[in-house]
C-alpha positions as CSV (number, residue, x, y, z in Angstrom):
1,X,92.3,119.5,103.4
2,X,92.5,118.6,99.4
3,X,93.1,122.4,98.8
4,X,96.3,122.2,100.7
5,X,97.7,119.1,99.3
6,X,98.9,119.8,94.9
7,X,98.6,117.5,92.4
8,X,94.9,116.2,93.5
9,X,93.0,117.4,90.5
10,X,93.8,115.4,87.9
11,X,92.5,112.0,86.5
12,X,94.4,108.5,88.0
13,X,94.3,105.0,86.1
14,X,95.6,101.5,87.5
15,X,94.9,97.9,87.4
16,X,92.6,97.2,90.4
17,X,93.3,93.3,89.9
18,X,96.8,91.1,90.6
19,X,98.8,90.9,88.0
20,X,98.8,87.5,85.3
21,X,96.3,85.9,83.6
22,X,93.0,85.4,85.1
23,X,89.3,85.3,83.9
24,X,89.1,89.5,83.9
25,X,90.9,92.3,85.3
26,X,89.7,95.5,86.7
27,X,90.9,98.5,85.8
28,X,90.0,102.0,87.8
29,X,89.8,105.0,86.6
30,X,89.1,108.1,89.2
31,X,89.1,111.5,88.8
32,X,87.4,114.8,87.2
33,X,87.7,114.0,83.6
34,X,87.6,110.0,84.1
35,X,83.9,109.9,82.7
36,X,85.1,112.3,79.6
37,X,88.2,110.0,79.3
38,X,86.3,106.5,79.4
39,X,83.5,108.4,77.1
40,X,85.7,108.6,74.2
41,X,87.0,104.9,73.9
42,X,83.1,104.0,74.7
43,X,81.1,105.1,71.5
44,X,78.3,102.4,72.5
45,X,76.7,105.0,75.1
46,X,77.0,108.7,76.3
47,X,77.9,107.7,79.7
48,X,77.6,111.4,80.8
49,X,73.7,110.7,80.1
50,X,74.2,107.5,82.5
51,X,73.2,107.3,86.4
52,X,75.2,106.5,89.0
53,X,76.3,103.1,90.0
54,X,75.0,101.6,86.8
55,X,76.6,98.9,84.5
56,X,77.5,99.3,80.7
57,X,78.3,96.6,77.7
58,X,79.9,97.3,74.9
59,X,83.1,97.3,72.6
60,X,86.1,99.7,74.3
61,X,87.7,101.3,71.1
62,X,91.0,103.6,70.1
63,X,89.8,105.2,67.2
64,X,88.9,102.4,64.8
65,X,90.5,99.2,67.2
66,X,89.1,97.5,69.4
67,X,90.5,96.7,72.9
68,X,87.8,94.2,73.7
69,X,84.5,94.0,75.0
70,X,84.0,95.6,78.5
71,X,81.8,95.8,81.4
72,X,81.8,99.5,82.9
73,X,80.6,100.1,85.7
74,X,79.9,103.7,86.3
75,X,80.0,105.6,89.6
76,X,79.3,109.3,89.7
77,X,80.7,112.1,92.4
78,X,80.4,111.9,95.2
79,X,78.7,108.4,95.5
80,X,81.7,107.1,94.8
81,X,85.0,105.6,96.9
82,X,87.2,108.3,96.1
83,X,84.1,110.6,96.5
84,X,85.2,111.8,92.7
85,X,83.9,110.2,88.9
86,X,84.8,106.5,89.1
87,X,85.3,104.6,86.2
88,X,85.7,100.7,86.6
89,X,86.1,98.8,83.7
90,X,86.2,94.7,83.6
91,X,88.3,93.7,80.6
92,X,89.4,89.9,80.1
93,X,92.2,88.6,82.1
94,X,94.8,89.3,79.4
95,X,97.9,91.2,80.8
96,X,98.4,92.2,77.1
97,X,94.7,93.7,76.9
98,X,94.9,95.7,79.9
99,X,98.2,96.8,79.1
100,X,96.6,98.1,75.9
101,X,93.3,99.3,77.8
102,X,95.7,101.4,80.6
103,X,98.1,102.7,77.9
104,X,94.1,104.0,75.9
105,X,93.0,105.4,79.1
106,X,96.8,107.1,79.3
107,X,97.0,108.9,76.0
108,X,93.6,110.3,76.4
109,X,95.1,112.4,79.6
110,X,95.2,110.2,82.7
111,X,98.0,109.5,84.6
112,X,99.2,106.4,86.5
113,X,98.1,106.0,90.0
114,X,100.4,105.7,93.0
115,X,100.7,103.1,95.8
116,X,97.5,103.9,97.7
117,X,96.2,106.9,95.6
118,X,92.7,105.8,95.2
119,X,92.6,105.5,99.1
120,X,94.4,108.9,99.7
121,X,91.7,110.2,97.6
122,X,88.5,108.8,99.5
123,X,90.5,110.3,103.0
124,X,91.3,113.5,101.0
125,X,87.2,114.2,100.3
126,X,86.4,113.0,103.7
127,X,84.6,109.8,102.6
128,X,87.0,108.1,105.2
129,X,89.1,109.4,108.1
130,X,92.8,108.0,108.3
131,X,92.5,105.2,110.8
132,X,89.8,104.1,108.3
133,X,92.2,104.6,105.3
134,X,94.6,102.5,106.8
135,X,92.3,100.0,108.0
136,X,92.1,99.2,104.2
137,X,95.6,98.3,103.9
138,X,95.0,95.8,106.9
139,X,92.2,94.0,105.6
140,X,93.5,93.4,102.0
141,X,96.9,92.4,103.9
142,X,94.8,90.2,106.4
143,X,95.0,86.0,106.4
144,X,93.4,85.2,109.3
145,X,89.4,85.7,110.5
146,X,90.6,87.7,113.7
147,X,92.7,90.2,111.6
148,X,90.0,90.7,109.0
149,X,87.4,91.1,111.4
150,X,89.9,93.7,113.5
151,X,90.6,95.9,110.1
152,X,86.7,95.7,109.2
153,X,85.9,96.9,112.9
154,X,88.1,100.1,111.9
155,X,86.7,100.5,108.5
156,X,83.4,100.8,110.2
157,X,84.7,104.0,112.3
158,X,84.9,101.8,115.6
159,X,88.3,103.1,116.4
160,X,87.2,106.4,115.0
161,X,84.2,106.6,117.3
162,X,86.2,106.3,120.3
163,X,88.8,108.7,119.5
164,X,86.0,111.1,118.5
165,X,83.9,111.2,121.5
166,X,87.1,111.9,123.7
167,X,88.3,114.9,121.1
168,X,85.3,116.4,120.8
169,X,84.8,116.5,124.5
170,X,88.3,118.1,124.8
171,X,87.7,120.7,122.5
172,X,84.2,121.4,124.3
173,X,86.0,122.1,127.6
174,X,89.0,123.5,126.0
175,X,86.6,126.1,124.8
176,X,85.5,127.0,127.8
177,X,88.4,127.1,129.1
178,X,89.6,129.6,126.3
179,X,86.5,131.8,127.1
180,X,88.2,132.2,130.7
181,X,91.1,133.8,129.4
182,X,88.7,136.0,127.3
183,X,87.2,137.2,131.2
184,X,90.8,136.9,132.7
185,X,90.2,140.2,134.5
186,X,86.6,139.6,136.0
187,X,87.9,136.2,137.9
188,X,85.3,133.9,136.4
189,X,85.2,130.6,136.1
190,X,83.0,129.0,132.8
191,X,84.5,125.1,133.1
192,X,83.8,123.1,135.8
193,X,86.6,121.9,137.0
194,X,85.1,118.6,139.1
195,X,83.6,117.6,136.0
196,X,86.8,117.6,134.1
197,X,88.4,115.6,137.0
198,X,86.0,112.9,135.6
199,X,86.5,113.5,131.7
200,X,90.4,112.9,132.6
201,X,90.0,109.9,134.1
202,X,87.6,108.6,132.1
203,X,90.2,109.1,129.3
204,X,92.9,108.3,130.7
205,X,91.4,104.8,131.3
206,X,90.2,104.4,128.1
207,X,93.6,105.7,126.5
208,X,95.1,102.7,128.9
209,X,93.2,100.3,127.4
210,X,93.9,101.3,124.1
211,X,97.7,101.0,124.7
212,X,97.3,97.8,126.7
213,X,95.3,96.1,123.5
214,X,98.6,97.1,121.0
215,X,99.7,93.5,122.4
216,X,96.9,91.6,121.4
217,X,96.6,94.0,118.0
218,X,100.1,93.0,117.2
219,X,99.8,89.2,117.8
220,X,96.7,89.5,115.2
221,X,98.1,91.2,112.5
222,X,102.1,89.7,113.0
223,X,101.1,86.6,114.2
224,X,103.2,85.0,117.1
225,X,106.9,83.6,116.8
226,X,106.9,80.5,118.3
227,X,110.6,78.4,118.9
228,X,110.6,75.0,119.4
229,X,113.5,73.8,121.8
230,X,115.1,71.2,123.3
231,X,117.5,68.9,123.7
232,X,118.5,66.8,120.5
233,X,115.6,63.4,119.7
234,X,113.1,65.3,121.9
235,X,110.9,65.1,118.7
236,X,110.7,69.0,118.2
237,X,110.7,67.7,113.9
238,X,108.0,65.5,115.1
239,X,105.9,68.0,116.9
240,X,106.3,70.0,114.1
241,X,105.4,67.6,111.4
242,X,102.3,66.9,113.6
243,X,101.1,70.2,114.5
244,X,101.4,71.1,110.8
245,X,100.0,67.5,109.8
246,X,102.5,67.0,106.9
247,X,105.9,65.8,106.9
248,X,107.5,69.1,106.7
249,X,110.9,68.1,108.6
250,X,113.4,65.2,108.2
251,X,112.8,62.8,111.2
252,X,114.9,59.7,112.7
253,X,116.4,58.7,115.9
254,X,119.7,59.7,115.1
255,X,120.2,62.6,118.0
256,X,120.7,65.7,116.1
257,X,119.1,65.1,112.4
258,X,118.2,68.8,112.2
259,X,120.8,71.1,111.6
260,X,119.0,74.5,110.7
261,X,115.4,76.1,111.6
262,X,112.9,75.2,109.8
263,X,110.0,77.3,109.6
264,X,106.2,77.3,108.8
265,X,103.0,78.6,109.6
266,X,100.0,77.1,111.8
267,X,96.6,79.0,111.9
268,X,95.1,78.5,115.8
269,X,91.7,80.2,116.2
270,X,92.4,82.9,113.9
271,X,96.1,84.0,115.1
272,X,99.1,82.8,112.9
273,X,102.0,80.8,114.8
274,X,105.5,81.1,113.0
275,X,106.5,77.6,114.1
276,X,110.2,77.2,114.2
277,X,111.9,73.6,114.4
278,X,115.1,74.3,116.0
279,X,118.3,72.2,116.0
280,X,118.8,70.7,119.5
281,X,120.6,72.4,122.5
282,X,123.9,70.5,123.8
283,X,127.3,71.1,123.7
284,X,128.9,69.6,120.6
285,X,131.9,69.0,118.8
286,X,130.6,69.1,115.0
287,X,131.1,72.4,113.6
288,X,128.2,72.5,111.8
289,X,126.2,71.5,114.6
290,X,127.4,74.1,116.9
291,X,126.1,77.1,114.5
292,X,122.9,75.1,114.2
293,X,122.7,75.3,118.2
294,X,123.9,78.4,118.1
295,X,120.9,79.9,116.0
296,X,118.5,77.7,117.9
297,X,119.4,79.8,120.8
298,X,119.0,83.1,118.7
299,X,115.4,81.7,117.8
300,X,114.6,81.4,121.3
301,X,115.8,85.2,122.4
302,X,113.5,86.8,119.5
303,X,110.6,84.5,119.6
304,X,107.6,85.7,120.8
305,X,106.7,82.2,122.9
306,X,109.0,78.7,123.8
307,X,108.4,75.8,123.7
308,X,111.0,73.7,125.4
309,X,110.3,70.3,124.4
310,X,111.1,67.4,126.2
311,X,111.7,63.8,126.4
312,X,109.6,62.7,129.2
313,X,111.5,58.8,128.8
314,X,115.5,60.1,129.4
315,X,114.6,63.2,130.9
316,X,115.0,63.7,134.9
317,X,113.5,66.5,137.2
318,X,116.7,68.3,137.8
319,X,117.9,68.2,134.3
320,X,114.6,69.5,132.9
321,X,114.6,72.3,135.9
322,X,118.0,73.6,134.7
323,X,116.7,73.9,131.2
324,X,114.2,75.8,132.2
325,X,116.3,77.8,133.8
326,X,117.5,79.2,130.8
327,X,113.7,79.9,128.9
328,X,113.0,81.3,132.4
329,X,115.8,83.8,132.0
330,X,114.8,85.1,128.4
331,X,111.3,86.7,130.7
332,X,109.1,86.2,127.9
333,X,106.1,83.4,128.1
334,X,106.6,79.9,127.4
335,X,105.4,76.1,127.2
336,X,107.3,73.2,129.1
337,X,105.8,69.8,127.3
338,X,106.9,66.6,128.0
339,X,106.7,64.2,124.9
340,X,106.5,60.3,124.2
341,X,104.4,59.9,127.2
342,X,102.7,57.5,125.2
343,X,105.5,55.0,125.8
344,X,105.7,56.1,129.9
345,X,102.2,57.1,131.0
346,X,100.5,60.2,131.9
347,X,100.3,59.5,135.2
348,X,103.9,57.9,135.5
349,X,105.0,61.0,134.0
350,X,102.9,63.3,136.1
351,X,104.5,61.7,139.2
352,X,108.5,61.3,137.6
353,X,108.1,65.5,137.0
354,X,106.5,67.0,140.4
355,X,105.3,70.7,139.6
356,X,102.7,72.2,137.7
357,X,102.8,73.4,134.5
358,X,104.3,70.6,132.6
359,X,101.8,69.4,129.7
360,X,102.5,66.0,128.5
361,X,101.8,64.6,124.9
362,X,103.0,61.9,122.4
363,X,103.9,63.8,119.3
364,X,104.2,60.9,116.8
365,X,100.6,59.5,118.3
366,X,99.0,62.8,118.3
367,X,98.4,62.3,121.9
368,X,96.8,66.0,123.3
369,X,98.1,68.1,120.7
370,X,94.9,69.6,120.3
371,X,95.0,70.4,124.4
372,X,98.9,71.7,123.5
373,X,97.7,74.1,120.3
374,X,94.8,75.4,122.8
375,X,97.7,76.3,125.3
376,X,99.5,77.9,122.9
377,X,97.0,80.2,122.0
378,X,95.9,80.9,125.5
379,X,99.5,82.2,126.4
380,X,99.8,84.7,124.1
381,X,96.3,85.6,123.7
382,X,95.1,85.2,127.4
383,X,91.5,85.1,126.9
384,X,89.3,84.9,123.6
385,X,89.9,87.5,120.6
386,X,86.9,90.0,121.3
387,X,87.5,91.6,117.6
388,X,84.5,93.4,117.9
389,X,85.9,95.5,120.6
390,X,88.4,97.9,119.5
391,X,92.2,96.6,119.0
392,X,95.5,98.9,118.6
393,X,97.2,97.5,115.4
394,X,99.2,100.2,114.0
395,X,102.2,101.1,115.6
396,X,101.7,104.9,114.3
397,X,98.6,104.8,116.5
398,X,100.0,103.4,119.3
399,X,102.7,106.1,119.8
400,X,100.5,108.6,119.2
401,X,98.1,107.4,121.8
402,X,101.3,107.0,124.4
403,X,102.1,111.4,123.6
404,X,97.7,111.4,124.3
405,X,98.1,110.0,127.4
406,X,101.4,111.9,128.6
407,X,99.4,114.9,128.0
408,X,96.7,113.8,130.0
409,X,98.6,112.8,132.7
410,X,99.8,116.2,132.9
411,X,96.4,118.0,132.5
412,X,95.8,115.8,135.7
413,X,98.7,117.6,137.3
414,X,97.7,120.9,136.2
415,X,94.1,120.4,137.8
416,X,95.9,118.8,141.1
417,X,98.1,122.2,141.3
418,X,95.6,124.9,140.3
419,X,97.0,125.7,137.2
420,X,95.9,128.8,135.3
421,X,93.9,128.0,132.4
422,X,96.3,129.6,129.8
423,X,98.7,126.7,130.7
424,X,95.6,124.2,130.9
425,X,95.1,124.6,127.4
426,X,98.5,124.4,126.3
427,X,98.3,121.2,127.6
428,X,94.5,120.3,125.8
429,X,95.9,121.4,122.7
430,X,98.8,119.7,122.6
431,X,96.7,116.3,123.5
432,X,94.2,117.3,121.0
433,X,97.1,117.7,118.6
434,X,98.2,114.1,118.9
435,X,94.7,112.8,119.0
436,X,94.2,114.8,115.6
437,X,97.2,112.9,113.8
438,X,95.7,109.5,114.6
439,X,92.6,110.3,112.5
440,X,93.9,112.8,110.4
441,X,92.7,116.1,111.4
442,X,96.1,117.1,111.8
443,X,98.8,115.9,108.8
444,X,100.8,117.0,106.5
445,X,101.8,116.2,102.7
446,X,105.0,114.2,103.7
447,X,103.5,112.0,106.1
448,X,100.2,111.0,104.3
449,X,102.6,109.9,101.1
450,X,104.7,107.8,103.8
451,X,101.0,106.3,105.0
452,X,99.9,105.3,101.3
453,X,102.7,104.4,100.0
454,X,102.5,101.3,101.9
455,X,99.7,100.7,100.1
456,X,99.2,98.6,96.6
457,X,98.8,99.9,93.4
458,X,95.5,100.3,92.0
459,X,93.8,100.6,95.8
């Protein structure tokens, strides 16, 4: 694949480490003359004379300056990351010094890395395949345990694995298939056409599940939206306040305090919650209150889960069934909690609101808010976060996968109606095809740019 792609053969330079003042910075170097390149600002050792993955000390010069005193740490092709002559060199955390360090590495005949080139590279000499490569980008973006666990799961091939097994068993009955055509006059058949019955299903349901985790992928890597509604003094602020345990929102009991959303972020057994204080629902005459009420109600039509908050004290049964009615209407999953119960009673509370479903707290007391941030993450999670399994996160993957199992729903058809097997394989191939530009058997210049140049510099 690198012989296809131009512009792969030279030597690439960027700072490794965020930018500003810190205790060092890493700068990498990668490519075919990076070891000649580093050699000649390094007089304190031949490194060519070095071994792989070895560390060097020692004064990092341009001619007769001195850049500063450096730790290298050597790594020789293709035992390296990019599977070319690595270069890594640990400067002090000056932006000034590695300015000076980069600009060295520069004038001796490097060039400045792109968004993701060091990556591209490794995927290039085949020391990763591109679900790996992009699994790279989701673990240095990741916050959370579960999405750093999911992206490590890639990086060690367990998406890869999966997608392998059902390719290469394509391509082994799509062979046989092609050596059909090859006998088309002698009417034989080489493939066994029961037993590909069974490799269809048995990919078609693991395709499905595939798709059906995209849900749960997404959750882990986006984190859930999550509006907070209701009607004004409900204590939504309050909730907030207390879920986040910090005062983030203005509270008082003067009905409608807040005017805008508010939002800020809870971590709930590994999955982010975008917690949005809204202003509360009712029909007003302020201006300013009405576009606050207004948005609330554009909150709650993008969020990814409601919570419609209310005030178990004021509230009755058919008032809080005709709110409902509206979060009903949006289709998407929700929370009805009753609040202050602390002031009515659980059970008095339990018995004012007949139905199910209806969790009672006391938001200022603290009162099963724990039970409340459990709930929450059972609705959109349903279940525990199995992140050893394999999870869809990428939504290039997940359309890919959808054109994977159109074509093996129509293989299935082509079996059910007797198909020839030159049409059979048009089908194989195409699915192969699709399977291909998940891991990156099949790409193209254009696309693997788009891919890294999501990436940061320097990785």
């Amino acid at each position: 694949m690198l012989g296809k792609l131009t512009g792969w053969d030279d030597t690439i330079v960027a700072l490794a480490t965020p930018h500003g003042v810190g205790a060092i910075g890493v700068i990498r170097v990668s490519g075919g003359r990076a070891i000649d390149i580093i050699n000649k600002l390094f007089p304190a050792k031949d490194l060519h004379k070095q071994g792989s993955h070895t560390l060097h000390v020692g004064l990092l010069k341009e001619g007769e300056k001195v850049l500063d005193e450096v730790v290298l740490a050597l790594f020789k092709n293709p035992r390296s990351y990019t599977g070319e002559d690595v270069v890594e060199i640990s400067c002090h955390g000056s932006p000034f010094i590695q300015e000076q360090v980069i600009h060295a590495v520069l004038a001796k005949g490097a060039r400045l890395a792109k968004p993701g080139e060091f990556t591209q590279r490794a995927f290039l000499k085949g020391k990763l395949d591109l679900t790996q490569a992009e699994a790279v980008a989701d673990l240095i973006a990741s916050n959370t345990e579960a999405s750093r666990n999911t992206a490590l799961h890639s990086i060690r091939g367990g998406f890869s694995t999966v997608l392998k097994e059902l390719r290469e068993q394509l391509i082994s009955f799509s062979a046989l298939i092609e050596l059909e055509l090859d006998f088309s006059q002698e009417d034989v058949e080489f493939a066994d056409r029961r037993s590909f019955y069974a490799l269809v299903d048995s990919a078609r349901t693991t395709v499905t599940e595939l798709l059906q985790s995209f849900q749960l992928g997404n959750v882990i890597k986006n984190g859930v939206q999550v509006a907070i509604v209701g009607k004004p003094n409900a204590g939504k602020s309050t909730l907030l306040n207390t879920l986040l345990n910090e005062n983030r929102a203005i509270v008082s009991e003067i009905a409608g305090t807040t005017r805008d959303t508010i939002e800020e972020v809870l971590n709930i057994n590994g999955i982010l919650f975008r917690l949005i204080d809204t202003a509360g629902i009712r029909e007003s005459g302020d201006v300013i209150e009405s576009i606050g009420v207004e948005k609330s109600r554009e909150k709650m039509r993008s969020a990814d889960l409601v919570l419609y908050l209310f005030d178990a004290l004021t509230e009755t049964q058919a008032g809080l069934e005709a709110a409902l009615l509206e979060v009903q209407a949006l289709n998407k999953p929700y929370l009805a909690v009753g609040n202050k119960t602390d002031a009515l009673g659980e059970t008095a509370a339990q018995e004012k609101f007949a139905g199910d479903g209806v969790l009672f707290i006391s938001a200022r007391e603290g009162l099963r808010v724990d039970l409340l941030k459990q709930r929450m993450a059972d609705r959109v999670v349903q279940g525990s976060v199995q992140t050893e399994s394999t999870i869809v996160t990428n939504a290039r993957h997940y359309q890919a996968l959808q054109e994977v199992q159109r074509s093996l729903a129509d293989i299935r058809a082509g079996l059910d109606n007797q198909l020839p097997g030159d049409l059979l394989a048009l089908d194989i191939r195409r699915c192969l095809h699709f399977l291909g530009e998940i891991t990156g058997e099949i790409t193209n210049e254009d696309r693997l740019d788009y891919i890294f140049s999501k990436f940061c510099i320097g990785k």
